[in-house]
PQR file of N, CA, C, O and H, with PARSE charges and radii, in Angstrom:
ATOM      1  N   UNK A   1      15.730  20.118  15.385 -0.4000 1.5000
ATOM      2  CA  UNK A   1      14.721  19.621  14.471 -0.0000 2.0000
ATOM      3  C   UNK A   1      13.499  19.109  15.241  0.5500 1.7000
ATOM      4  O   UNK A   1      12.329  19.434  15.043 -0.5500 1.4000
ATOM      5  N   UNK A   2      13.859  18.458  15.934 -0.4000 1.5000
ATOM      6  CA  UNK A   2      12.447  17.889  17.163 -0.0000 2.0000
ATOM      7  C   UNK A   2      11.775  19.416  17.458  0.5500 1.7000
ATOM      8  O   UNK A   2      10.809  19.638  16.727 -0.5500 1.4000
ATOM      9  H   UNK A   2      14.810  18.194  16.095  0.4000 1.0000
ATOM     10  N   UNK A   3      11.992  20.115  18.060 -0.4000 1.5000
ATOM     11  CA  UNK A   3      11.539  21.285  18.809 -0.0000 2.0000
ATOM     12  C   UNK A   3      10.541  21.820  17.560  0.5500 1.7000
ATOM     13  O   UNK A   3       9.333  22.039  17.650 -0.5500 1.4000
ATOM     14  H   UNK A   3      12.776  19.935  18.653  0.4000 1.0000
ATOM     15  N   UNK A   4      11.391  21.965  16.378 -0.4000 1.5000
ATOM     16  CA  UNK A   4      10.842  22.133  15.558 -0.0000 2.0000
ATOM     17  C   UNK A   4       9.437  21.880  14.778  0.5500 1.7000
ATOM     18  O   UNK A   4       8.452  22.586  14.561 -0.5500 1.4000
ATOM     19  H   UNK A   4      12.373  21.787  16.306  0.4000 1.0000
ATOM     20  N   UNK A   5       9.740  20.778  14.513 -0.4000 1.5000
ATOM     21  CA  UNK A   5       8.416  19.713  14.814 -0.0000 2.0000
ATOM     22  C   UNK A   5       7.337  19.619  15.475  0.5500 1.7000
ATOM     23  O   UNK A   5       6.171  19.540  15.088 -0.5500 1.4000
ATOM     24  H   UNK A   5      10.540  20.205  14.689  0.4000 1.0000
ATOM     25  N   UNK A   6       7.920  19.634  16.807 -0.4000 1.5000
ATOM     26  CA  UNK A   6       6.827  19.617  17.984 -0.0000 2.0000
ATOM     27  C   UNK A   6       6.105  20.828  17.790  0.5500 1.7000
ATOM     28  O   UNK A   6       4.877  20.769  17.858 -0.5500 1.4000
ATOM     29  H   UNK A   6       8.867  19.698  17.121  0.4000 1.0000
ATOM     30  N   UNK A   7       6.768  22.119  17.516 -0.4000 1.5000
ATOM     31  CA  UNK A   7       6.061  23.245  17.688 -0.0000 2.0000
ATOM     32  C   UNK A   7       5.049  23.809  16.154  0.5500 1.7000
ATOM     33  O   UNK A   7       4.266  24.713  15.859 -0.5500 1.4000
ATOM     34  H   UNK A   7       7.765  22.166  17.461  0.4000 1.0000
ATOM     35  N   UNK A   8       5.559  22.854  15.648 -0.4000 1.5000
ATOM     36  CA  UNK A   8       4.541  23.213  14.438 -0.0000 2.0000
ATOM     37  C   UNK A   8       3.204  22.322  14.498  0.5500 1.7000
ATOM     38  O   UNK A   8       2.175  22.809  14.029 -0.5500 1.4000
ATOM     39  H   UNK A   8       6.195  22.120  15.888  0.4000 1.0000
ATOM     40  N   UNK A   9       3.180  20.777  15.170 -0.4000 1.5000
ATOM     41  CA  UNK A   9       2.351  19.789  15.090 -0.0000 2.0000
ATOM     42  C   UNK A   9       1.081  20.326  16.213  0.5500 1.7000
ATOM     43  O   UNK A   9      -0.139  20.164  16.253 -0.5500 1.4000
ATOM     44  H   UNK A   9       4.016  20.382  15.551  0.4000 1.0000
ATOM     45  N   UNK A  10       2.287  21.184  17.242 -0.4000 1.5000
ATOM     46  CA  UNK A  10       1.478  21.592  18.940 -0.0000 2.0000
ATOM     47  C   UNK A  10       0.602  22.868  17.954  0.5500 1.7000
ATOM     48  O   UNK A  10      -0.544  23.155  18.302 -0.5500 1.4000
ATOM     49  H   UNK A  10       3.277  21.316  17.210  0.4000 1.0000
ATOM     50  N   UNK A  11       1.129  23.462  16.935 -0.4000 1.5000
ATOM     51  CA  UNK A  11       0.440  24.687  16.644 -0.0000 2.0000
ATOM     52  C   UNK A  11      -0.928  24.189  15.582  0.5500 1.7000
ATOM     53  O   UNK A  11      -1.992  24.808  15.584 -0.5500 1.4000
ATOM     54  H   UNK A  11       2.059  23.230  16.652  0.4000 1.0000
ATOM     55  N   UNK A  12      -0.725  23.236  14.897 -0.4000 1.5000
ATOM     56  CA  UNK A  12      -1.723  22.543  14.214 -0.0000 2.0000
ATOM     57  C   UNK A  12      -2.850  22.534  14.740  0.5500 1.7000
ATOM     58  O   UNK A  12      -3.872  23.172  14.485 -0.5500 1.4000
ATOM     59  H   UNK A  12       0.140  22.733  14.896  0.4000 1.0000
ATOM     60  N   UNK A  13      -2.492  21.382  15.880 -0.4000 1.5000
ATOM     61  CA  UNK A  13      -3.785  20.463  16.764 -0.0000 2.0000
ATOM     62  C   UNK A  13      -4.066  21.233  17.789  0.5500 1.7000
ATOM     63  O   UNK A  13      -4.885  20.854  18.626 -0.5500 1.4000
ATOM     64  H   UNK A  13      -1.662  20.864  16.087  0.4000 1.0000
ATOM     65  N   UNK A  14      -3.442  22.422  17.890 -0.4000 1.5000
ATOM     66  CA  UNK A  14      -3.500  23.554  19.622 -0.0000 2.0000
ATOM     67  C   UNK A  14      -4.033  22.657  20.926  0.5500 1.7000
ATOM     68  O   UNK A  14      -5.029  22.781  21.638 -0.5500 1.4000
ATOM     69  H   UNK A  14      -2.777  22.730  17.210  0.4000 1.0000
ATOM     70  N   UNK A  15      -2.401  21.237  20.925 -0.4000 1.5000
ATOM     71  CA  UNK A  15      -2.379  20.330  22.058 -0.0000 2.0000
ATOM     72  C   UNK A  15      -1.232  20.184  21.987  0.5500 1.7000
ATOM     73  O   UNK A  15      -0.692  20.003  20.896 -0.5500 1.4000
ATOM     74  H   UNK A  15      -1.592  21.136  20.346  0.4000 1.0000
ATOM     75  N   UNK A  16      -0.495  20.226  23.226 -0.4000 1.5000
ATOM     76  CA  UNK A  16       1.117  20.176  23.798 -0.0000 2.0000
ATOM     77  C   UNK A  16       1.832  18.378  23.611  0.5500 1.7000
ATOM     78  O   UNK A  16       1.898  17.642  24.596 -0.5500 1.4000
ATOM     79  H   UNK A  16      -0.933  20.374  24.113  0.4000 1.0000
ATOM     80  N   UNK A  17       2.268  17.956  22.308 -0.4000 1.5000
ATOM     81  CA  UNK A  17       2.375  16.722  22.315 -0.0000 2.0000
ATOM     82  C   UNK A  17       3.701  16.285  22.774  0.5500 1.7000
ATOM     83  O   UNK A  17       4.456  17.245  22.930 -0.5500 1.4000
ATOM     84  H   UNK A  17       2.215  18.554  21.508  0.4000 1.0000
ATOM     85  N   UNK A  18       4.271  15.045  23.064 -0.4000 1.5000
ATOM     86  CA  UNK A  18       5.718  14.759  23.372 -0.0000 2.0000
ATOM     87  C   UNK A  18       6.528  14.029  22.292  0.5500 1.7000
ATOM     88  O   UNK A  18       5.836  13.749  21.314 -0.5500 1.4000
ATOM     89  H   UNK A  18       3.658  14.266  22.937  0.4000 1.0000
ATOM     90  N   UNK A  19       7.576  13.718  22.226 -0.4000 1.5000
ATOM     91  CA  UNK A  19       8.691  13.256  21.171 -0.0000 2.0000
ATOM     92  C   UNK A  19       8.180  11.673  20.683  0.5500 1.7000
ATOM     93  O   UNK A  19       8.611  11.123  19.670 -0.5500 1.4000
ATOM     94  H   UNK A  19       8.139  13.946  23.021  0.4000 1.0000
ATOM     95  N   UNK A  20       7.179  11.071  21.617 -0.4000 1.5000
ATOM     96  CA  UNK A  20       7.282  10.022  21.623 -0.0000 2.0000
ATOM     97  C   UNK A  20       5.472   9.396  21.397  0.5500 1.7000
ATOM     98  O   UNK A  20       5.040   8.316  20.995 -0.5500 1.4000
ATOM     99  H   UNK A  20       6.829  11.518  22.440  0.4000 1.0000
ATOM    100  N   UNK A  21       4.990  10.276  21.729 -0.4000 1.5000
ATOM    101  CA  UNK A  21       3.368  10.541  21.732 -0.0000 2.0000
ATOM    102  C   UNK A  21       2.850   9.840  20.156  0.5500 1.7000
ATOM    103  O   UNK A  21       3.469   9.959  19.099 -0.5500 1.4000
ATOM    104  H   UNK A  21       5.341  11.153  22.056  0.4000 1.0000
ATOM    105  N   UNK A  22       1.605   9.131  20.356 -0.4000 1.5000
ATOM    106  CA  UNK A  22       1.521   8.748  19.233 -0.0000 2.0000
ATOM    107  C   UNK A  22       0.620   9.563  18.423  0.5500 1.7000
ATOM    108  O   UNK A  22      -0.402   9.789  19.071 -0.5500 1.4000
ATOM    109  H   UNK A  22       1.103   9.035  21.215  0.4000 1.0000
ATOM    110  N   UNK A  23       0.599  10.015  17.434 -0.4000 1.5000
ATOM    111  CA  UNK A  23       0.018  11.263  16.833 -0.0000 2.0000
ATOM    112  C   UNK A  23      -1.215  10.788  15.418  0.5500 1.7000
ATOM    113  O   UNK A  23      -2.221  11.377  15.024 -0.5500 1.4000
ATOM    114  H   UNK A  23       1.429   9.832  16.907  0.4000 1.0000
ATOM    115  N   UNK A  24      -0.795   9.951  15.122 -0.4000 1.5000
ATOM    116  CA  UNK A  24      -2.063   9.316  14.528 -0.0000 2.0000
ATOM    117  C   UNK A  24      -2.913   7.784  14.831  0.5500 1.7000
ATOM    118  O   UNK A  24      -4.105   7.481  14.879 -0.5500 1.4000
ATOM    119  H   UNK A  24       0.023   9.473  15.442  0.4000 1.0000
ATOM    120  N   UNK A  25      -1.641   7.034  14.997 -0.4000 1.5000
ATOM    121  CA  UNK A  25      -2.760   5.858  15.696 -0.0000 2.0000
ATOM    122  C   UNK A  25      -3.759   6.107  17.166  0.5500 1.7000
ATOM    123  O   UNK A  25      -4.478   5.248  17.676 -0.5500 1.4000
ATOM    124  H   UNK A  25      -0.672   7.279  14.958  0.4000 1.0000
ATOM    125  N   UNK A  26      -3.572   7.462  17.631 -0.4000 1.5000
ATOM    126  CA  UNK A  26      -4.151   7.940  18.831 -0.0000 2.0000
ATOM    127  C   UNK A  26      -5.105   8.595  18.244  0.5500 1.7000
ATOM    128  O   UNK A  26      -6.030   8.821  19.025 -0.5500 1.4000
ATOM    129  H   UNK A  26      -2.988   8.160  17.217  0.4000 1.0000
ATOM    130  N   UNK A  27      -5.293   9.059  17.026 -0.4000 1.5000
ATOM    131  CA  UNK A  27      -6.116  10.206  16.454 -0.0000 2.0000
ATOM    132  C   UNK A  27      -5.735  11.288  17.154  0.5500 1.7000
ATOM    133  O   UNK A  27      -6.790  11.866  17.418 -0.5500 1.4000
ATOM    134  H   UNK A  27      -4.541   8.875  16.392  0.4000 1.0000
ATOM    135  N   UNK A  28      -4.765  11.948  17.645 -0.4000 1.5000
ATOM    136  CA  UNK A  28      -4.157  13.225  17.705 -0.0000 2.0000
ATOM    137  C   UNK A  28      -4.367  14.047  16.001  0.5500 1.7000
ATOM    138  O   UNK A  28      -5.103  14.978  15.675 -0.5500 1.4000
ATOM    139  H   UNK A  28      -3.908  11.478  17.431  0.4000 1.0000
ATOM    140  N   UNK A  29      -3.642  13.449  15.400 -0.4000 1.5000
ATOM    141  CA  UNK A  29      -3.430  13.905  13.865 -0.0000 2.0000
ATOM    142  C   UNK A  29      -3.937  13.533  12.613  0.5500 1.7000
ATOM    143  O   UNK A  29      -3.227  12.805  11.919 -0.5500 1.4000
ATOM    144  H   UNK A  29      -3.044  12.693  15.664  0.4000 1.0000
ATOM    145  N   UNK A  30      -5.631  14.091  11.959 -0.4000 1.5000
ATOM    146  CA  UNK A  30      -6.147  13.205  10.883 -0.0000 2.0000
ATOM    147  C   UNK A  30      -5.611  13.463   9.900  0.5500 1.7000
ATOM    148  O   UNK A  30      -4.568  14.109   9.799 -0.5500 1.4000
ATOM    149  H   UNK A  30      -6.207  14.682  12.523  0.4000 1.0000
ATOM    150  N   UNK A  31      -6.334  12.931   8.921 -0.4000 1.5000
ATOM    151  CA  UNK A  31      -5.522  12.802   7.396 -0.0000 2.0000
ATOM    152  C   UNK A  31      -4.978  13.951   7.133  0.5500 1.7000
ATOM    153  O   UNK A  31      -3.761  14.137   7.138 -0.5500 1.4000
ATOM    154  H   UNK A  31      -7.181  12.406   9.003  0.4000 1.0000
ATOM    155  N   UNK A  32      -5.965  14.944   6.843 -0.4000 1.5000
ATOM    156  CA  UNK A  32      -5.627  16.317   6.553 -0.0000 2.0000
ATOM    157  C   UNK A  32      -4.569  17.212   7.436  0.5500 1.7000
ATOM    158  O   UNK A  32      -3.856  18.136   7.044 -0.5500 1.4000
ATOM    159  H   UNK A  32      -6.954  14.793   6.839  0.4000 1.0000
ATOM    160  N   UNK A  33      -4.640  16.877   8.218 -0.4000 1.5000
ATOM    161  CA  UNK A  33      -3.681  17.361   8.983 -0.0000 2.0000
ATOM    162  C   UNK A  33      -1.607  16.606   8.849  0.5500 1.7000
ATOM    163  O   UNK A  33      -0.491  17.056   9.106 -0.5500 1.4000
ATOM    164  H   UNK A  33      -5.219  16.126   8.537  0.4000 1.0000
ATOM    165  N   UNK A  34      -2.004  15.713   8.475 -0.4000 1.5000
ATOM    166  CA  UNK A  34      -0.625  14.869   8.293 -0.0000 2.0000
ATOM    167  C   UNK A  34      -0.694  15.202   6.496  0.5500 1.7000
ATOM    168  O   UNK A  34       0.391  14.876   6.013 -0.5500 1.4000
ATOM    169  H   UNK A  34      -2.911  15.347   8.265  0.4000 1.0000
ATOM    170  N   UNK A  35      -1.356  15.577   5.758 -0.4000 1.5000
ATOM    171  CA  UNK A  35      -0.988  15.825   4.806 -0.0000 2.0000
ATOM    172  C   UNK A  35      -0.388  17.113   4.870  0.5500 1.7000
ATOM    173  O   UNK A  35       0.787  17.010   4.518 -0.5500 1.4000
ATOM    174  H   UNK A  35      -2.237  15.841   6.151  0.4000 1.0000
ATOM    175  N   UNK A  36      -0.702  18.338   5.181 -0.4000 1.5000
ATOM    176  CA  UNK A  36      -0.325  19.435   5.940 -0.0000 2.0000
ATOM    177  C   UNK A  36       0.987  19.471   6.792  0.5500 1.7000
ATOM    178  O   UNK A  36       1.760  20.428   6.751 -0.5500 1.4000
ATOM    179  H   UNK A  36      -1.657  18.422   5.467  0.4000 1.0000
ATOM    180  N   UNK A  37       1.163  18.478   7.486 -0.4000 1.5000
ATOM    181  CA  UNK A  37       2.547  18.611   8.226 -0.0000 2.0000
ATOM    182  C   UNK A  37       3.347  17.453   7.247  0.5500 1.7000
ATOM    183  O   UNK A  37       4.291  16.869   7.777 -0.5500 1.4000
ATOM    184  H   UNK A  37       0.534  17.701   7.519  0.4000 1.0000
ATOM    185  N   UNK A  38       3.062  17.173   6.105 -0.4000 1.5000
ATOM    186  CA  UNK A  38       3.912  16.826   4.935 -0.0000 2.0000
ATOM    187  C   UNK A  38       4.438  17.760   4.141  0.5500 1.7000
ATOM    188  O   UNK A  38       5.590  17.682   3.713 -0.5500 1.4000
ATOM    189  H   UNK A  38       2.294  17.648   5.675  0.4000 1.0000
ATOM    190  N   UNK A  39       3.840  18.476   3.947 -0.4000 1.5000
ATOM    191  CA  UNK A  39       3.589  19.535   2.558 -0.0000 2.0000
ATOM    192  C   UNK A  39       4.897  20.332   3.493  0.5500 1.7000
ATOM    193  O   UNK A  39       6.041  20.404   3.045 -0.5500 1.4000
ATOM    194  H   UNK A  39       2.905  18.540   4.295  0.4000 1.0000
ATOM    195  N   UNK A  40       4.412  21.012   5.121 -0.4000 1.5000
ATOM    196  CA  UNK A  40       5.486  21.792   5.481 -0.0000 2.0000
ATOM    197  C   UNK A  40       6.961  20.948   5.610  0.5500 1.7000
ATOM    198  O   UNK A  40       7.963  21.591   5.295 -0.5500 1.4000
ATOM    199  H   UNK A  40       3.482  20.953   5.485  0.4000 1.0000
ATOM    200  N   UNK A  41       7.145  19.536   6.060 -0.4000 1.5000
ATOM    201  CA  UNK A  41       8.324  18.937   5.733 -0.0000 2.0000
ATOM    202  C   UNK A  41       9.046  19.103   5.100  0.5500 1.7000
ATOM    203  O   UNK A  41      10.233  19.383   5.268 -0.5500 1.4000
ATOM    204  H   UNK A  41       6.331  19.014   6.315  0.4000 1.0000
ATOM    205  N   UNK A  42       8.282  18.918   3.990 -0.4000 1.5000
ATOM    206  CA  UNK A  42       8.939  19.110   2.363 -0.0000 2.0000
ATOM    207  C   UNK A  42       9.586  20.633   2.326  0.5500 1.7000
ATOM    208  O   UNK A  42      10.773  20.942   2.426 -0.5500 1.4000
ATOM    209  H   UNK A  42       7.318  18.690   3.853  0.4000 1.0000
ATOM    210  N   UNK A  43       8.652  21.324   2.185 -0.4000 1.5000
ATOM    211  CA  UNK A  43       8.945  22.670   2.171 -0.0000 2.0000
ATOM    212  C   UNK A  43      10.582  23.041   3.158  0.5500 1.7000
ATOM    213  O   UNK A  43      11.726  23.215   2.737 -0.5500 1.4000
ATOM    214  H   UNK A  43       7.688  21.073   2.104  0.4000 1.0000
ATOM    215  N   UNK A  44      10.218  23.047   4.085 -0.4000 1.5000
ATOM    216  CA  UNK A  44      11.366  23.559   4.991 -0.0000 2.0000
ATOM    217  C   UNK A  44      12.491  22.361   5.334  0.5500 1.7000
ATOM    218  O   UNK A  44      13.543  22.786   5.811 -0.5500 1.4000
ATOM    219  H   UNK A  44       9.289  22.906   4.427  0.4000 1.0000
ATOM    220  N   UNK A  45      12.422  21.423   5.210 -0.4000 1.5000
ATOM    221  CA  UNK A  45      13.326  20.356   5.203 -0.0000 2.0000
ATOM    222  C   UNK A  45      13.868  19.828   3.814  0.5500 1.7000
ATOM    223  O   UNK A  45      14.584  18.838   3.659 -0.5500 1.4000
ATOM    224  H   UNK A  45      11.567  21.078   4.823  0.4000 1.0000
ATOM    225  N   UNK A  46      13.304  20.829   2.660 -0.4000 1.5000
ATOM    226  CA  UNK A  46      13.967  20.330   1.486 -0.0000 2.0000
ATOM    227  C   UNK A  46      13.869  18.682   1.211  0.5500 1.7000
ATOM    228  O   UNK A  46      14.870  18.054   0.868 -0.5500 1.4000
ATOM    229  H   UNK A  46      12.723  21.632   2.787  0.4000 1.0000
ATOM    230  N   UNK A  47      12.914  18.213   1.344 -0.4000 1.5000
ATOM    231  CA  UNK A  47      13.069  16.887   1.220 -0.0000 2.0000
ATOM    232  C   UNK A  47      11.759  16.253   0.623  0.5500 1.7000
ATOM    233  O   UNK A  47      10.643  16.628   0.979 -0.5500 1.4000
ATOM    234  H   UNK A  47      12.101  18.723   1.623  0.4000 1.0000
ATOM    235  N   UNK A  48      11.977  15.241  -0.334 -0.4000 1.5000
ATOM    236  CA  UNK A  48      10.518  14.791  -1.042 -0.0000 2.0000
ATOM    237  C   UNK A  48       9.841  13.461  -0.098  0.5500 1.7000
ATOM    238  O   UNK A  48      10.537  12.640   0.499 -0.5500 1.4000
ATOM    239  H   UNK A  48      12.884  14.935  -0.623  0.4000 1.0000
ATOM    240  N   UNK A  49       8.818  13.465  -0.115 -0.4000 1.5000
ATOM    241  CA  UNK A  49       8.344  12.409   0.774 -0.0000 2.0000
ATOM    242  C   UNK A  49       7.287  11.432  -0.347  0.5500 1.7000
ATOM    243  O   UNK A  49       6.160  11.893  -0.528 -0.5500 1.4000
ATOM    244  H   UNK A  49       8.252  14.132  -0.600  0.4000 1.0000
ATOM    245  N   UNK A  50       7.637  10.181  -1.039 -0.4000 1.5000
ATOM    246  CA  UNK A  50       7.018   9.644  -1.905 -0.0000 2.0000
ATOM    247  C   UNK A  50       5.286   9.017  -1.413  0.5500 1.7000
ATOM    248  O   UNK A  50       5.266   8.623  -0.247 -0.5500 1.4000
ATOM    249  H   UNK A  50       8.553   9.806  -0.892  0.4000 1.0000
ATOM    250  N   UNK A  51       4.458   8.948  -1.870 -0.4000 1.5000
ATOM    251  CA  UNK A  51       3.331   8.109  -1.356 -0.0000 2.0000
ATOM    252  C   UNK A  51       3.719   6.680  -0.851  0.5500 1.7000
ATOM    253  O   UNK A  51       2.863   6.001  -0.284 -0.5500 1.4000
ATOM    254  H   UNK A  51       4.475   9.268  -2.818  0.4000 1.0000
ATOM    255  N   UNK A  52       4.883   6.246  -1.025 -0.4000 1.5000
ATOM    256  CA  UNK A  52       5.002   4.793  -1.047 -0.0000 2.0000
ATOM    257  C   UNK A  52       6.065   4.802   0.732  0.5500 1.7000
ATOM    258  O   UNK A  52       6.812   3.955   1.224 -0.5500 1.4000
ATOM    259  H   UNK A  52       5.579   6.797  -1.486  0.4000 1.0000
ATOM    260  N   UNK A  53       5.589   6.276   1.246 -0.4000 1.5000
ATOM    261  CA  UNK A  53       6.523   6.692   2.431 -0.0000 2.0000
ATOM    262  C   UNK A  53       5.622   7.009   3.437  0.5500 1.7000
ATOM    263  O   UNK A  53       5.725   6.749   4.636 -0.5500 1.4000
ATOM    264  H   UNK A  53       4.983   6.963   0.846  0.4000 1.0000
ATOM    265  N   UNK A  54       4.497   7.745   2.704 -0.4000 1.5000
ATOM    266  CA  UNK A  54       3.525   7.569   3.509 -0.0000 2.0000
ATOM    267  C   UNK A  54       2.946   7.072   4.577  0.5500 1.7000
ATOM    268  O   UNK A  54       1.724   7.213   4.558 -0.5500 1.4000
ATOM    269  H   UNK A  54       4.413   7.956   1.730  0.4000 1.0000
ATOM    270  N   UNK A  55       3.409   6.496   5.581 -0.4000 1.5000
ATOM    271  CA  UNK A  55       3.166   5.312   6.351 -0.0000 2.0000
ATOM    272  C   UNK A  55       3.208   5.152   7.743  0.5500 1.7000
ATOM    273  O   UNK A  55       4.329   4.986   8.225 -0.5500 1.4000
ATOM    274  H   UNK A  55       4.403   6.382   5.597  0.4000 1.0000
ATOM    275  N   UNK A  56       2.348   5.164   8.418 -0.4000 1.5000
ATOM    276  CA  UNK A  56       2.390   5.460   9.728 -0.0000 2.0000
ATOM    277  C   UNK A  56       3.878   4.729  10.489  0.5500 1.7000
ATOM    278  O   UNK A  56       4.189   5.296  11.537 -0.5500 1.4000
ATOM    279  H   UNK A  56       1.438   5.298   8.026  0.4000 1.0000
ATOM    280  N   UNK A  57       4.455   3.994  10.225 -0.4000 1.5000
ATOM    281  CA  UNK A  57       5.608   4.167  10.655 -0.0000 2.0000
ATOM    282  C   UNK A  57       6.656   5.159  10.346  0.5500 1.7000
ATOM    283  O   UNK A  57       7.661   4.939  11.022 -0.5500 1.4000
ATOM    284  H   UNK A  57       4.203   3.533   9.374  0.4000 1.0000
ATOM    285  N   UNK A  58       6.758   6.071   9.640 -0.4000 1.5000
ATOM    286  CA  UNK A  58       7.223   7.245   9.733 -0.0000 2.0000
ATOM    287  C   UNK A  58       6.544   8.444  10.091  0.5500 1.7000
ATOM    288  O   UNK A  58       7.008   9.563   9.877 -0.5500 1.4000
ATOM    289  H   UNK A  58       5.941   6.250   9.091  0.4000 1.0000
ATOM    290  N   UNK A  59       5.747   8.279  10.485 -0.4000 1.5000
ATOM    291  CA  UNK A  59       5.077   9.502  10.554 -0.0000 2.0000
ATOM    292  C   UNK A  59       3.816   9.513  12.262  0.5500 1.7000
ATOM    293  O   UNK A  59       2.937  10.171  12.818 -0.5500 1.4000
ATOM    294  H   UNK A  59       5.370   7.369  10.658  0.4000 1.0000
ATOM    295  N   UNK A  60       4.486   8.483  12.353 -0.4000 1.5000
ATOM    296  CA  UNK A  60       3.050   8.407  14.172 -0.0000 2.0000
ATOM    297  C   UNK A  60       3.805   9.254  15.366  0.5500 1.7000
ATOM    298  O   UNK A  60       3.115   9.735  16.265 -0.5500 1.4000
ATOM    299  H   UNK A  60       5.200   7.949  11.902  0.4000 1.0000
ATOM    300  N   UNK A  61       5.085   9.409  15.360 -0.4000 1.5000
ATOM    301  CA  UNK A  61       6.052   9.848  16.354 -0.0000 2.0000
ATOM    302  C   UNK A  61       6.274  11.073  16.030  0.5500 1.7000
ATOM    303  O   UNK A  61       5.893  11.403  14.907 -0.5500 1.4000
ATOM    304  H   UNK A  61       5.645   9.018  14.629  0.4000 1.0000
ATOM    305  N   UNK A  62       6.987  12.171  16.942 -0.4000 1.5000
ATOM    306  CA  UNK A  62       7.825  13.876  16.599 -0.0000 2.0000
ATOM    307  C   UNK A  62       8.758  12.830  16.754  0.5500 1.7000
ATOM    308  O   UNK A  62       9.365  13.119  15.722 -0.5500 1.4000
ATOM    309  H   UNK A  62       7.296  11.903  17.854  0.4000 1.0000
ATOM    310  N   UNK A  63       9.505  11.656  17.271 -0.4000 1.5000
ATOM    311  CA  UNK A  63      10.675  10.924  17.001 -0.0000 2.0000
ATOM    312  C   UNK A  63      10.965  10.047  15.667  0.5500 1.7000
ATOM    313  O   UNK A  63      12.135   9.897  15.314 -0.5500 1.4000
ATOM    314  H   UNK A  63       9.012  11.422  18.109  0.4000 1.0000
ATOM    315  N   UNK A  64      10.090   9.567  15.055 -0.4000 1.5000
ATOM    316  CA  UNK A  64       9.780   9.097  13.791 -0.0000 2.0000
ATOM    317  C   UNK A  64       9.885  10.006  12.573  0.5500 1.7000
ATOM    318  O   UNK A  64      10.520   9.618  11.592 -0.5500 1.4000
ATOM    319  H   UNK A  64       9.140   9.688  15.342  0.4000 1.0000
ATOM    320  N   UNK A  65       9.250  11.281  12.593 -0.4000 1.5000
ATOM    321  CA  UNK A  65       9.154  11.293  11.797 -0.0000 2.0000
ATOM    322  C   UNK A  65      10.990  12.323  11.889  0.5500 1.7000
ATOM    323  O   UNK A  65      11.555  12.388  10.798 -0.5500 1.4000
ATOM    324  H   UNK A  65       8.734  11.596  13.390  0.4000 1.0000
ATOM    325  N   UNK A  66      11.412  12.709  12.570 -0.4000 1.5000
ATOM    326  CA  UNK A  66      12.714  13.290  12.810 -0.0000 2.0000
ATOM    327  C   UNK A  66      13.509  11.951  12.092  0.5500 1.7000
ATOM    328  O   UNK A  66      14.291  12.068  11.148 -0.5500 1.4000
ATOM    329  H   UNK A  66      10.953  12.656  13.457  0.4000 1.0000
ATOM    330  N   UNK A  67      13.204  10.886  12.629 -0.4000 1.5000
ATOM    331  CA  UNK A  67      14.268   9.945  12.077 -0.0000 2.0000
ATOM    332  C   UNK A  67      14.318  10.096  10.238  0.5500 1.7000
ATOM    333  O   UNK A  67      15.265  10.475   9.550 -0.5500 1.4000
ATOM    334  H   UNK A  67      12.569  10.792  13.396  0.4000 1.0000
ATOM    335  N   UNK A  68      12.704   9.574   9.721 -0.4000 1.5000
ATOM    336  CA  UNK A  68      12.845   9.669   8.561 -0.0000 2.0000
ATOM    337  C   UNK A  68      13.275  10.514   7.489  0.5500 1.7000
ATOM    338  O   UNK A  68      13.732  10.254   6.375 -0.5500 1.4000
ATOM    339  H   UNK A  68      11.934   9.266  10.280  0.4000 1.0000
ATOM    340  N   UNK A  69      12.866  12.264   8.454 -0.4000 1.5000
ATOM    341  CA  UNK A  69      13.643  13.431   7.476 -0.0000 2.0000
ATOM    342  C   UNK A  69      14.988  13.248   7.658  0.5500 1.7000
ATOM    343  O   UNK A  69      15.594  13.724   6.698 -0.5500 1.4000
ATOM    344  H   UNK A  69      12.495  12.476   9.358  0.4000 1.0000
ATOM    345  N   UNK A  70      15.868  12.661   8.646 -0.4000 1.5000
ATOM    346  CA  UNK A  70      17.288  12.602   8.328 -0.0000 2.0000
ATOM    347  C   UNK A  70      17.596  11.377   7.386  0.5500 1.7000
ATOM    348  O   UNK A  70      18.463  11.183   6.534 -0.5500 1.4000
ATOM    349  H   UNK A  70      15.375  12.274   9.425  0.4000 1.0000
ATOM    350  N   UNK A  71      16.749  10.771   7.776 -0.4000 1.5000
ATOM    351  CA  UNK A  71      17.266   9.418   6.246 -0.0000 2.0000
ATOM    352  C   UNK A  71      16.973  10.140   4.743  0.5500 1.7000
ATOM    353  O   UNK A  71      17.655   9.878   3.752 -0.5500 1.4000
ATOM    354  H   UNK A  71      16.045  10.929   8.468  0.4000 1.0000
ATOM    355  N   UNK A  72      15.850  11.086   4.742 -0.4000 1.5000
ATOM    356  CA  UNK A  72      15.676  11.320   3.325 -0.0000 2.0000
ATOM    357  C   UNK A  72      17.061  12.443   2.872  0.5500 1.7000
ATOM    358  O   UNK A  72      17.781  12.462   1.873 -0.5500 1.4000
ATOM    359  H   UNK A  72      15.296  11.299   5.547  0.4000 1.0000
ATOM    360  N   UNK A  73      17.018  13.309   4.101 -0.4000 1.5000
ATOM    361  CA  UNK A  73      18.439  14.380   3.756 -0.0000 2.0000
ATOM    362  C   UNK A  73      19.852  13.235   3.647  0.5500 1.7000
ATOM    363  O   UNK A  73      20.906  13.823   3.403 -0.5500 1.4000
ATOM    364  H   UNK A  73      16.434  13.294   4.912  0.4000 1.0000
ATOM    365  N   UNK A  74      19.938  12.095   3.761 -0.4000 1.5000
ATOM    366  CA  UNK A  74      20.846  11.621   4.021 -0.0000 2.0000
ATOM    367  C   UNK A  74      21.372  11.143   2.437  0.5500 1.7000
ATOM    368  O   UNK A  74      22.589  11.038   2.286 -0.5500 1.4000
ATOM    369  H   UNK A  74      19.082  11.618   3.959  0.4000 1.0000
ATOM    370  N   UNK A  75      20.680  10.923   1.536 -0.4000 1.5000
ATOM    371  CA  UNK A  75      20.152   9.626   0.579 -0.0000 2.0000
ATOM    372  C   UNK A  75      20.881  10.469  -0.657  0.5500 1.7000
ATOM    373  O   UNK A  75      20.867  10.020  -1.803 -0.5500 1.4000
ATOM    374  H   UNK A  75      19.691  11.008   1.659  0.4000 1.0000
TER
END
């Protein structure tokens, strides 16, 4: 799932990021773009992501946001 991730976020921003890299409080990743690597979440991870989830703590990390799609598949 990481690899996964990484290689869709690296194909976005066409920049080689790490598991741990911060991807929006760095401005690596703007709005539009994290709305975009939501939309594909959803899509291929089967999983709904509410506005009230939205939140740069799930979503600043390729380790973060891995955590949160297994909590939502989990639920």
């Amino acid at each position: 799932m990481l690899e996964q991730i990484t290689n869709y976020i690296n194909k976005e921003i066409d920049i080689l990021v790490s598991q741990e890299e911060e991807l929006l409080s760095s401005g690596l990743i703007d709005s539009i773009t994290i709305m975009k690597l939501i939309a594909h979440l959803e899509e291929t991870y089967q999983i709904k992501v509410p506005p009230q989830d939205m939140v740069i703590e799930n979503f600043n990390t390729v380790s973060s946001i891995r955590d949160y799609i297994a909590q939502q598949q989990n639920k």
